[in-house]
C-alpha positions as CSV (number, residue, x, y, z in Angstrom):
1,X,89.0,-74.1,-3.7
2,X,88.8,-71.3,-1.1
3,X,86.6,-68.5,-0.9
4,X,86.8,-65.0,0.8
5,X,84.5,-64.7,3.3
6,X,82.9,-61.4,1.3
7,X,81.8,-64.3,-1.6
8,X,79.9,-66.6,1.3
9,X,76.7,-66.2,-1.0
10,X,78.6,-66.8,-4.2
11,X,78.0,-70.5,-5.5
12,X,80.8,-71.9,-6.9
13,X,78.7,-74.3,-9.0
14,X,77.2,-71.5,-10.7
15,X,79.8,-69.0,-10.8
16,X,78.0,-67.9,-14.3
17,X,75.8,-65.7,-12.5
18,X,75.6,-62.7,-9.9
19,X,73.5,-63.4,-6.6
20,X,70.4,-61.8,-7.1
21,X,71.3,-59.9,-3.4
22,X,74.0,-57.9,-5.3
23,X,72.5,-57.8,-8.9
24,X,70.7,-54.6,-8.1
25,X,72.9,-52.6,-6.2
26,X,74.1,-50.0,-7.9
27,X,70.1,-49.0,-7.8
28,X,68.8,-50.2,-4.5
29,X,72.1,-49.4,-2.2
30,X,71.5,-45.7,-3.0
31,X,68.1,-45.6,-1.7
32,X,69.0,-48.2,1.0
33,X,71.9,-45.7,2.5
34,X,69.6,-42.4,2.2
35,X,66.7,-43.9,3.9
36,X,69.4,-44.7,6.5
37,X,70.5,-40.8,6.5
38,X,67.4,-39.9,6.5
39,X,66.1,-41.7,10.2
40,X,69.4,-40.6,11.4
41,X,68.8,-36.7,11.2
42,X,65.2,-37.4,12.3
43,X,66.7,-38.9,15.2
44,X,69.2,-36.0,15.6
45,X,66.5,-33.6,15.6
46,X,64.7,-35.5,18.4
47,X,67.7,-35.6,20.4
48,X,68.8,-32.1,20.2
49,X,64.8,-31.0,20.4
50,X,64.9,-33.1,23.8
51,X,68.4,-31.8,25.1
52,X,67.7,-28.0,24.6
53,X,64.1,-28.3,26.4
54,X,66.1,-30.0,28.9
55,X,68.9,-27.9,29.8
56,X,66.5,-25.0,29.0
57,X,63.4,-25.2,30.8
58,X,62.5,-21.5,31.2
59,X,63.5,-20.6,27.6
60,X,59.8,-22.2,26.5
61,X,59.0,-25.1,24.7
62,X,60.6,-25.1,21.2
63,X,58.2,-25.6,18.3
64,X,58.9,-27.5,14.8
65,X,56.6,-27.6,12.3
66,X,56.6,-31.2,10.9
67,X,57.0,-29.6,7.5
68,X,60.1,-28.8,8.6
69,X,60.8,-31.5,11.0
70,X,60.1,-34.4,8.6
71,X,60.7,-32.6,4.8
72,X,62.8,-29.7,5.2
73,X,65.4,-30.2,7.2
74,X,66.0,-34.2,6.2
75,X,65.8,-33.2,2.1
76,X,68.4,-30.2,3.1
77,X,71.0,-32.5,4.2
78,X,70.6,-35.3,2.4
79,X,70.8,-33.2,-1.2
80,X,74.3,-32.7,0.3
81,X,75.2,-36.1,1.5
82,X,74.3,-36.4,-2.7
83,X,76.3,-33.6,-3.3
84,X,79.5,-35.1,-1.7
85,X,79.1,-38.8,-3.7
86,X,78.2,-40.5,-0.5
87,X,75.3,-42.5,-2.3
88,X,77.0,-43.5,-5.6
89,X,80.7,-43.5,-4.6
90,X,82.5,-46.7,-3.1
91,X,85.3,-44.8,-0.5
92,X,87.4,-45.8,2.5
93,X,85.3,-45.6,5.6
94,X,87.5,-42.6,6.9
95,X,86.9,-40.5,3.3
96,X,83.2,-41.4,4.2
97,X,83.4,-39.4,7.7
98,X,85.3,-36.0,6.0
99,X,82.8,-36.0,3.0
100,X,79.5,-36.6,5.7
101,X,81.3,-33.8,7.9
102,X,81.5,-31.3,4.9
103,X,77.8,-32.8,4.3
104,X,77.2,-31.3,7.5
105,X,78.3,-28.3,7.6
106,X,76.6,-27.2,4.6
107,X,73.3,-28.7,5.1
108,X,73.5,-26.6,9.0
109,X,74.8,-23.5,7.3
110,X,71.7,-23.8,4.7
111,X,69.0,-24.3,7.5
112,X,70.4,-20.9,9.2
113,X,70.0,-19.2,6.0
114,X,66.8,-20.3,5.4
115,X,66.0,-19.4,8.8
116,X,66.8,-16.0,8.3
117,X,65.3,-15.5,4.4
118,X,61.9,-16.9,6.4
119,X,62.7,-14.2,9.3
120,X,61.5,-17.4,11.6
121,X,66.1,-17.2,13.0
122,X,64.9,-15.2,16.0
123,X,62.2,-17.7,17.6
124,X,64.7,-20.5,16.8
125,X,67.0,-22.0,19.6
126,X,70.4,-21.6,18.7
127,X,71.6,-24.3,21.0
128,X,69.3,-26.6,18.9
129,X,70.9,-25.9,16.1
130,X,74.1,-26.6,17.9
131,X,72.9,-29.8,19.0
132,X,71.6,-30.6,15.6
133,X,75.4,-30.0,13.9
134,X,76.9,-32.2,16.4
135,X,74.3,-35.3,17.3
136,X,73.4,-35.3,13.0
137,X,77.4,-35.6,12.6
138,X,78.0,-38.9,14.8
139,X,74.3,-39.9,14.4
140,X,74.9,-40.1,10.3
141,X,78.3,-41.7,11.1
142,X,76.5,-44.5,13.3
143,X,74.0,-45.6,11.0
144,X,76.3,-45.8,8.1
145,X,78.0,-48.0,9.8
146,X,75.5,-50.1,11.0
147,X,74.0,-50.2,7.6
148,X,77.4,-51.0,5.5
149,X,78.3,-53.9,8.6
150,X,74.8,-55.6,8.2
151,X,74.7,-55.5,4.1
152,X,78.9,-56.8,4.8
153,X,77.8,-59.3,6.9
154,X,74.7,-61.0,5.0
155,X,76.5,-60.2,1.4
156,X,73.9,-58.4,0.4
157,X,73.8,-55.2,-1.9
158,X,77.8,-55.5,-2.6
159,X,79.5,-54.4,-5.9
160,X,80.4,-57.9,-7.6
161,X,83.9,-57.2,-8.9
162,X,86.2,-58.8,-11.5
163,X,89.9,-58.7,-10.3
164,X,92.5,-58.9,-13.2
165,X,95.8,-59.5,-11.1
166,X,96.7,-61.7,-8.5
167,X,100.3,-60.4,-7.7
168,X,101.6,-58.6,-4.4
169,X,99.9,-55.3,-4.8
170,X,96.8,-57.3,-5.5
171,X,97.4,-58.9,-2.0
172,X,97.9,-56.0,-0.2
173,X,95.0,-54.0,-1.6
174,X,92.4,-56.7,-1.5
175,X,93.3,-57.4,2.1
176,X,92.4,-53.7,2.5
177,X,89.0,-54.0,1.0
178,X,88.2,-57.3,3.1
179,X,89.0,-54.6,6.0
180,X,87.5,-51.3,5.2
181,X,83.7,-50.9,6.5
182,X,83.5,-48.3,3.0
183,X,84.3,-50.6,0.0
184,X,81.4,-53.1,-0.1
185,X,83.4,-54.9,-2.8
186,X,81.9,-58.7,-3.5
187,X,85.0,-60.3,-5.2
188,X,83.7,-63.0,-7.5
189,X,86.9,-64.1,-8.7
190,X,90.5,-63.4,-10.0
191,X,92.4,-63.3,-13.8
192,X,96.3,-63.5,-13.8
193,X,98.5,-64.7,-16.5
194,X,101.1,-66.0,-13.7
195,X,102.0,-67.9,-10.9
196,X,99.1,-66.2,-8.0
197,X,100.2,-64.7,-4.7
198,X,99.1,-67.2,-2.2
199,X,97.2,-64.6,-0.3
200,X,95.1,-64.2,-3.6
201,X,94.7,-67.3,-4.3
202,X,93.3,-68.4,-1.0
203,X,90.6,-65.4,-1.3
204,X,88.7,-66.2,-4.1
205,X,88.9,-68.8,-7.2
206,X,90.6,-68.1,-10.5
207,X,88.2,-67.6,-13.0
208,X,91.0,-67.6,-16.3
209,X,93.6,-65.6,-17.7
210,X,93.6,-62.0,-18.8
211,X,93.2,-63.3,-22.5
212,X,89.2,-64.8,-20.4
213,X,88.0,-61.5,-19.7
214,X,85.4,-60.9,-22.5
215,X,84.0,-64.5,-22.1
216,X,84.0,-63.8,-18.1
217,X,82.1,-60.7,-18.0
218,X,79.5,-62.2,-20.6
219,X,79.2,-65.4,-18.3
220,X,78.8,-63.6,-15.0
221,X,77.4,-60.8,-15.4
222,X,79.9,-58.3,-13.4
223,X,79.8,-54.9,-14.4
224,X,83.0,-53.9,-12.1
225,X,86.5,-54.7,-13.0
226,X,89.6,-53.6,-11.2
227,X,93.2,-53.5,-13.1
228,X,95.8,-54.3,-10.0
229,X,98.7,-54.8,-12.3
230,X,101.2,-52.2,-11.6
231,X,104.1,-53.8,-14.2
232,X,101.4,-53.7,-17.4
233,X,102.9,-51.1,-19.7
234,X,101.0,-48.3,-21.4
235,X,99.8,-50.2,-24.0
236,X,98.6,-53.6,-21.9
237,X,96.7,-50.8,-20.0
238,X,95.0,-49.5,-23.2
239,X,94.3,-52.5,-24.6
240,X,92.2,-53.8,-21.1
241,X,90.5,-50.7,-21.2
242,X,89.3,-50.5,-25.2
243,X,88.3,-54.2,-25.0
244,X,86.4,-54.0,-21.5
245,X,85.0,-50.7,-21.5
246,X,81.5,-51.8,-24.0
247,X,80.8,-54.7,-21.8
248,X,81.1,-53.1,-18.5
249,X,80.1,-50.3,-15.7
250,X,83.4,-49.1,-14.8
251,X,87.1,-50.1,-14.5
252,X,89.4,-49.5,-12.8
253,X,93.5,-50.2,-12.7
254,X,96.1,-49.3,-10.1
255,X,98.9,-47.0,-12.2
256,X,102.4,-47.8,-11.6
257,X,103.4,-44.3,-9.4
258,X,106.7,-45.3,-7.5
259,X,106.4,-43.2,-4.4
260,X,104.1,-40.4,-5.9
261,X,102.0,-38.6,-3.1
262,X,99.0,-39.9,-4.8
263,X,96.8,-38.6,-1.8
264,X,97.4,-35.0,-2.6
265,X,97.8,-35.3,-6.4
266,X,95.0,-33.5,-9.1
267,X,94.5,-34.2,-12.4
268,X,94.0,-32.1,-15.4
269,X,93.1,-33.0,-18.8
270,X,94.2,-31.0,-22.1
271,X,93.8,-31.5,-26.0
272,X,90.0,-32.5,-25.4
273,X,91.4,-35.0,-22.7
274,X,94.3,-36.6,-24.6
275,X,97.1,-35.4,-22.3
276,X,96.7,-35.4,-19.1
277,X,99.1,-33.6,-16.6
278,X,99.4,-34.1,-12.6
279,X,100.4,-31.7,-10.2
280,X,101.3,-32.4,-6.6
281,X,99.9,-30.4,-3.9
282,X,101.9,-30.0,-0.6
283,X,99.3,-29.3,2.2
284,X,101.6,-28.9,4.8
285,X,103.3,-26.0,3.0
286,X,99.6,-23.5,3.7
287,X,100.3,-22.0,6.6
288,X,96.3,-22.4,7.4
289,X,96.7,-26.6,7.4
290,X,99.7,-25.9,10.0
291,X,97.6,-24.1,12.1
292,X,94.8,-26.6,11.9
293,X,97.0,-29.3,12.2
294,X,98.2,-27.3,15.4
295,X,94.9,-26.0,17.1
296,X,93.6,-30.0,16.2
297,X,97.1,-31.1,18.4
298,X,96.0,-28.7,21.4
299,X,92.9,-29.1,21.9
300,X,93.2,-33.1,21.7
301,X,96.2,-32.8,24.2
302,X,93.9,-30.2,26.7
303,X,91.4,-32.9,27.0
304,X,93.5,-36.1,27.2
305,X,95.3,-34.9,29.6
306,X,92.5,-33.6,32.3
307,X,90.5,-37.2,30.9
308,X,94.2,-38.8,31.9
309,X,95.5,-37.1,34.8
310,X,94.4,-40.2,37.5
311,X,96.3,-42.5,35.0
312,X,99.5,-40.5,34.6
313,X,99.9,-40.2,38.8
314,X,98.7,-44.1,39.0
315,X,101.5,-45.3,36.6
316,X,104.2,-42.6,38.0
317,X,103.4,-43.5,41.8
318,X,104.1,-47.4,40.6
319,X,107.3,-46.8,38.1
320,X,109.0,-45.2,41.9
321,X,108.1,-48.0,43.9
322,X,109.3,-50.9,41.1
323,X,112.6,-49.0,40.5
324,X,113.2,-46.0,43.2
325,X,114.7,-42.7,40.7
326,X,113.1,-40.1,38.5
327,X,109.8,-41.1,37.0
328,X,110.1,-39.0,33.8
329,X,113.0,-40.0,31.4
330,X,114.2,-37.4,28.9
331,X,116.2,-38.2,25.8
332,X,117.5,-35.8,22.9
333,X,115.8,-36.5,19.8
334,X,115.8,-34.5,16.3
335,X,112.6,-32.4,16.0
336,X,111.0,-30.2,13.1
337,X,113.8,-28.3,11.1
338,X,116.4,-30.9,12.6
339,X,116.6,-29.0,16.1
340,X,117.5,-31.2,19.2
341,X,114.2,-31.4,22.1
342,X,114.0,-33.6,25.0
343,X,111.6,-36.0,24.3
344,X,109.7,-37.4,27.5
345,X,108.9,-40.7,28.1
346,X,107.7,-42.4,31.3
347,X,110.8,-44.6,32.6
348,X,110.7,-48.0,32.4
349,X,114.6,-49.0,32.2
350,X,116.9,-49.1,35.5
351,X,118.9,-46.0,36.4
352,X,121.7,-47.4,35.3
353,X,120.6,-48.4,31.2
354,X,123.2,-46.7,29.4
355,X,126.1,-48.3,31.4
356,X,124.2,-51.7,30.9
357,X,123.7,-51.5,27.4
358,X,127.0,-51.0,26.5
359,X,127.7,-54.4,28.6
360,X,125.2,-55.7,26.5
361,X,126.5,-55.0,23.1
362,X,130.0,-55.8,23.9
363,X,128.9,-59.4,25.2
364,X,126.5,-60.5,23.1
365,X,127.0,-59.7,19.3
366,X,123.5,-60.8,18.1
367,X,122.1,-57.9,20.5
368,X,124.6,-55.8,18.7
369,X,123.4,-56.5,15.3
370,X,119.5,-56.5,16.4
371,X,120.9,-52.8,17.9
372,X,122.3,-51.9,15.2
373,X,119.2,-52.4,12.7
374,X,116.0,-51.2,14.9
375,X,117.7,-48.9,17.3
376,X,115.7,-51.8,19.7
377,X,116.3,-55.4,21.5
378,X,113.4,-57.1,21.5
379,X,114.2,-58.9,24.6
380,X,115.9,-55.7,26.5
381,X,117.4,-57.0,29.9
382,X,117.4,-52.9,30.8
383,X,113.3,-53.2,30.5
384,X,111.8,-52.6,34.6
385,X,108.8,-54.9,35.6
386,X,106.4,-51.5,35.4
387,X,108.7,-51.0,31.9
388,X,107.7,-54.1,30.5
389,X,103.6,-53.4,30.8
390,X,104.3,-49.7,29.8
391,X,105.8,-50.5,26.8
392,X,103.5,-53.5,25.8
393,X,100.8,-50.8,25.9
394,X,102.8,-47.5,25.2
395,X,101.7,-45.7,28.0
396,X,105.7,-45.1,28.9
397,X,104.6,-42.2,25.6
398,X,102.0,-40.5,27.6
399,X,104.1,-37.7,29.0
400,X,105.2,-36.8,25.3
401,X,101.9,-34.5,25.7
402,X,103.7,-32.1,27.5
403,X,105.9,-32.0,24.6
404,X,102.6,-31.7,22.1
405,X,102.0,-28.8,24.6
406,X,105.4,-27.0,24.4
407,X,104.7,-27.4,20.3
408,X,107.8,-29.9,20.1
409,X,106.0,-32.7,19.1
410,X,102.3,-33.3,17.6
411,X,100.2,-36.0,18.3
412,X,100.6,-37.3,14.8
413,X,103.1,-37.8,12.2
414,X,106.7,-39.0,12.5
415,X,108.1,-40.9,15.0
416,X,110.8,-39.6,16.8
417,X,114.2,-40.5,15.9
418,X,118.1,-40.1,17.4
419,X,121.1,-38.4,16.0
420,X,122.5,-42.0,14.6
421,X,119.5,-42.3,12.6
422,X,119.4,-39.4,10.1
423,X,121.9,-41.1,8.0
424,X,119.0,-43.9,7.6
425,X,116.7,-41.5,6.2
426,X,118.8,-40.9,3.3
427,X,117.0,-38.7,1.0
428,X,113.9,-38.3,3.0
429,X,115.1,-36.5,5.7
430,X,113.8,-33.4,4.1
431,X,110.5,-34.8,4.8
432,X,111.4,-35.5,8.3
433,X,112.5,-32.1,9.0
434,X,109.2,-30.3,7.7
435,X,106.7,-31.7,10.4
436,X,107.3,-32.0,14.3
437,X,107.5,-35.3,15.7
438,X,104.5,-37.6,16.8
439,X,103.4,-39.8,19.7
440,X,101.3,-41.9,17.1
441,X,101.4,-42.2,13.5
442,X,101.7,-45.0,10.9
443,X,104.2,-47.0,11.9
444,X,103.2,-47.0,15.5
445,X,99.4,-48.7,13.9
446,X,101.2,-50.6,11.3
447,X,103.0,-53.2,13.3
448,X,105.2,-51.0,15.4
449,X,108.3,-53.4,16.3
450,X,107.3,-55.8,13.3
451,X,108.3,-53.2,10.6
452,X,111.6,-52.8,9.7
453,X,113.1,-49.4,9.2
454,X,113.3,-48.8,5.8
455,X,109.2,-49.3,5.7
456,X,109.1,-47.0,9.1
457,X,111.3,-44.6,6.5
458,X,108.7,-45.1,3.8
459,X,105.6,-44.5,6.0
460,X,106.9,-41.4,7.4
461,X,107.7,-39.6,4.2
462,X,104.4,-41.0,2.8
463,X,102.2,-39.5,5.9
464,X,104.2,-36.3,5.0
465,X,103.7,-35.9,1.9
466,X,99.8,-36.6,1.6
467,X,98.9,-34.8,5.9
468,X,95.1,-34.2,5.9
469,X,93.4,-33.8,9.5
470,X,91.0,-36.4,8.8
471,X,94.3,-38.4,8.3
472,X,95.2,-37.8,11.6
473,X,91.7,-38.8,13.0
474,X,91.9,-42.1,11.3
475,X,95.3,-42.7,12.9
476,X,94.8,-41.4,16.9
477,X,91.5,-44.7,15.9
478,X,93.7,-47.1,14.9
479,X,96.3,-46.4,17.8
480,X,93.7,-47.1,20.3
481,X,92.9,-50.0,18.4
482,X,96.5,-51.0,18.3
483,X,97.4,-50.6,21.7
484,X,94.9,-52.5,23.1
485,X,95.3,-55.2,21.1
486,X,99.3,-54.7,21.9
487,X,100.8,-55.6,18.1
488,X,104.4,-55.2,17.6
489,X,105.3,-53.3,20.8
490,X,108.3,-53.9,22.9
């Protein structure tokens, strides 16, 4: 019997019981994580104390009062870390940085007011407060990372969970959790009335059938149980919940949705919370998120391209010498609203691709039906020396800045796609045509190559339809990650 690596303190010959390092830690995690927030502002304030008496020498030596050094300004923001759920709520790593940034900028918009109610704003440096906003940001960030790795790590302080469901979506989301820094989720074991996915299976044991559930909680002691069983009707759902809900902390279960945007979807109850109605929100459709979206795309571009500038003259000088003719290559592709752009790309196919793809196709008719699917031969005889290490780590897509720039393309979102392929979109072309273009997005940190299109069709509409900027943040991370691990390019 194999077990995830989450369950290495689990004992499988006494799976009746919780370890005692994550019996308690729904109490001790909480107070674990804030003493962790707590020596990170302290060490923000040092650092920006330190950096403003450094780059201000002649401005006088700031003074704090440990009152507020130590109590004030540490209780301040970490009421607001409360505030946001980041001490009681298990969320994706990336949720955790926007709800820490929000965190943030209320806890620094509190001090100032404080500052001025106690008429003490005038004797305070404002570029300490500046530093403060920005070093208690990525200082918080650090720490919780730090903290969540170490408890992963050692199994210690995790959430023992129940899983009822071992199908695909099971698969898919449990490989998530055994990724995401966020979750501290300690899997003690699976229930499924059915034949297991493999990938399930080879995670954790089965502990019974969904009939077992009662007698499992009672012999375990779990508190946590998670419905992933999209295909259970209304009624399977209700009857989990009503049998489950006296024995345990919390459940949850994973709704069947289709293809709902569930990222930007809110709730409301009515009739005392016996109907309950969702409405969609379309963020994208505020003309404030398109400006953010916009101002985020310009700024990013400014500075990777003065950061990048050596690069982009290093790679264009060697592209000439491999294969003498223009460095940039410009192709029509559809853009926002379905208008035609030139998209940039450095070149890494001969002169002469066009005329040799068409020899290509004609001779060879598994090349035409690879061609005919992904728009893409893996093994491209067009493909340069330089071409093949540009597109292994996508730097043939740096120049696409200039098209960020122009405000033909963003940095992410869609990729860009040819005439021939709107008729692959189908129905979601609509979706298409509201954003620009990207350089990254999810299917470029998804796999890339390895996805076939309908999935490239499905992430694109899905990025769409639920666009926040943290979103984007998360995405521009994985790319880097992506690229230099060089998955699924060619």
């Amino acid at each position: 019997m194999k077990v995830w690596p989450f369950m290495s303190a689990y004992k499988l010959h006494n799976e009746n019981t919780i370890s005692i390092k994550n019996k308690y830690t729904t109490i001790i995690l909480p107070l674990v994580l804030m003493l962790g927030d707590y020596c990170a502002i302290v060490c923000a304030e040092s650092l920006a104390f330190y950096l403003r008496n450094f780059f201000i020498p002649n401005g006088g030596i700031l003074h704090i009062s440990w009152l507020s050094w130590y109590v004030i300004c540490p209780v301040i923001y970490v009421f607001f870390m409360q505030a946001n759920g980041l001490y009681v709520r298990r969320i994706q790593f990336w949720r955790t940085i926007s709800c820490i940034f929000n965190a943030n900028v209320y806890a620094t918009a509190t001090i100032i007011v404080l500052m001025y109610a106690a008429q003490i704003a005038g004797t305070t440096s404002r570029l300490f407060l500046l530093f403060l906003w920005v070093f208690s940001f990525f200082i918080i960030i650090l720490f919780r990372f730090i903290v969540k790795k170490m408890l992963e790590k050692f199994c210690i302080l995790q959430i023992p969970v129940l899983v009822m469901g071992a199908g695909k979506t099971a698969a898919l989301i449990l490989e998530y959790f055994q990724h995401d820094t966020g979750m501290g989720h300690h899997l003690i074991g699976y229930l499924e009335d059915h034949v297991p996915n493999p990938k399930v299976a080879s995670m954790m044991p089965q502990l019974g059938k969904f009939q077992d559930a009662e007698r499992v909680i009672k012999e375990t002691g779990v508190r946590h149980v998670i419905v992933i069983a999209p295909g259970l009707n209304t009624n399977a759902v209700q009857e989990i919940v009503y049998r489950l809900q006296p024995l345990v902390k919390s459940i949850s279960f994973v709704p069947d949705m289709g293809n709902m945007p569930l990222a930007v979807l809110d709730m409301e109850s009515f009739i005392d919370g016996h109907i309950v109605a969702f409405s969609v929100r379309n963020n994208l459709a505020h003309w404030y998120n398109r400006w953010i979206k916009r101002i985020f795309d310009i700024v990013c571009t400014i500075v990777n391209m003065i950061c990048l500038s050596p690069l982009l003259m290093f790679i264009a000088f060697f592209i000439y010498i491999d294969s003498p003719g223009p460095v940039i290559f410009k192709h029509k592709r559809i853009g926002k609203n379905g208008k035609l752009f030139s998209c940039y790309k450095f070149r890494s196919m001969c002169v002469n691709a066009d005329e040799k793809l068409q020899q290509v196709l004609k001779n060879n008719p598994t090349a035409r039906v690879e061609w005919e699917r992904n728009f893409k031969l893996k093994n491209d005889p067009r493909i340069t020396r330089i071409g093949i290490f540009l597109r292994k780590t996508s730097l043939d897509e740096l120049p696409q800045l200039f098209n960020v720039l122009k405000g033909e393309m963003s940095l992410v979102g869609p990729r860009p796609i040819v005439q021939k392929e709107v008729l692959r979109y189908g129905k979601y072309i609509e979706d298409y045509y509201m954003v620009r273009p990207s350089i990254t997005g999810m299917w470029q940190t998804s796999g890339r190559s390895d996805i076939d299109y309908n999935e490239r069709v499905q992430m694109d509409t899905w990025y769409v339809r639920n666009w926040n900027v943290w979103f984007d943040v998360v995405l521009i991370w994985r790319t880097i990650k992506v690229v230099i691990g060089g998955k699924g390019a060619y």
